[in-house]
C-alpha positions as CSV (number, residue, x, y, z in Angstrom):
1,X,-50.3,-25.2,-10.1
2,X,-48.8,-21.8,-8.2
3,X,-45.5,-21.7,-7.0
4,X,-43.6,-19.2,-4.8
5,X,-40.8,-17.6,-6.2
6,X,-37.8,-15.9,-4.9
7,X,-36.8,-12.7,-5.3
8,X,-34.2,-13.2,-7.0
9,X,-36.1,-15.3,-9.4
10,X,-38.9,-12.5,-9.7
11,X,-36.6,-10.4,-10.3
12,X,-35.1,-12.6,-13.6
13,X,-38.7,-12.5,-15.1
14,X,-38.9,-8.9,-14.6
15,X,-35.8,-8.2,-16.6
16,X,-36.4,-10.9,-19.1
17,X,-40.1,-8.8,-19.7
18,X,-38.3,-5.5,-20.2
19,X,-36.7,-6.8,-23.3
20,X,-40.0,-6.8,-24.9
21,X,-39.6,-10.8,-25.9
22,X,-42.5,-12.2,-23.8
23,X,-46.1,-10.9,-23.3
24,X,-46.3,-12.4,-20.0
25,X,-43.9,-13.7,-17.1
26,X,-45.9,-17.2,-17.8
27,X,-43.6,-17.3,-21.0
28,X,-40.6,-16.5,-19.5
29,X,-41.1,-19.0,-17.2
30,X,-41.9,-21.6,-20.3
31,X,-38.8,-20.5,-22.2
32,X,-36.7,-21.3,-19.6
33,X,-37.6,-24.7,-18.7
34,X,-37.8,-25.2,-22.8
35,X,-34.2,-24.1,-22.0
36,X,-33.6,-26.5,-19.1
37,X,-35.1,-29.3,-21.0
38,X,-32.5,-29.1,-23.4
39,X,-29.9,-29.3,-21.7
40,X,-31.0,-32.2,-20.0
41,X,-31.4,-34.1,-23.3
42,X,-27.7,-33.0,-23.8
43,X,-26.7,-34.2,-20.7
44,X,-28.4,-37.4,-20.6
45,X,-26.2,-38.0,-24.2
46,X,-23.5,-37.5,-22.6
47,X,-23.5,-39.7,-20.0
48,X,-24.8,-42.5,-22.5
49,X,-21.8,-41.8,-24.3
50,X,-19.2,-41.8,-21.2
51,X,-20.5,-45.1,-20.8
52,X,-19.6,-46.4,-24.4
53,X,-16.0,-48.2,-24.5
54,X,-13.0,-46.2,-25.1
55,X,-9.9,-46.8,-27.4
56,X,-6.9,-45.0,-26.3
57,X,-5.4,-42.4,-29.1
58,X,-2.2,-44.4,-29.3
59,X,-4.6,-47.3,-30.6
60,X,-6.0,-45.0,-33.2
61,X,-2.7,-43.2,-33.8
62,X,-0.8,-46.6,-34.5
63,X,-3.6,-47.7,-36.8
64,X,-3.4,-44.3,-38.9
65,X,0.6,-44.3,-39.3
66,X,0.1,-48.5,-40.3
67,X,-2.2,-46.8,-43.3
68,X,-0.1,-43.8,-43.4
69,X,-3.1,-41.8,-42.7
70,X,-0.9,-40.1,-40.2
71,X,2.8,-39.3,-40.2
């Protein structure tokens, strides 16, 4: 696969190879969508966990002071 990059882009793997952590732009380009990848997974929890039902905290606050778990 080849893909045209921006400038601005080429300009990120440049910078990112000047600091000596990647023997070739192919790497920087793999780190980052590692990167990506991530924080996809991270999203994708969220939003499975917006979705779960919510109890308001004056539900849980009333149930702590009835077991004096909360003054």
């Amino acid at each position: 696969m080849s893909i045209e990059l921006t400038d601005e882009i080429q300009n990120i793997i440049e910078q990112a190879m000047k600091t000596g952590l990647y023997g070739k732009p192919e790497d920087v380009v793999s780190a980052a969508l590692r990167s990506l990848a991530e924080d996809l997974d991270d999203l994708n929890s969220i939003a499975e966990r917006a979705s779960e039902p919510r109890i308001p905290l004056s539900v849980i606050e009333a149930e702590l002071r009835a077991e004096s778990l909360l003054a």
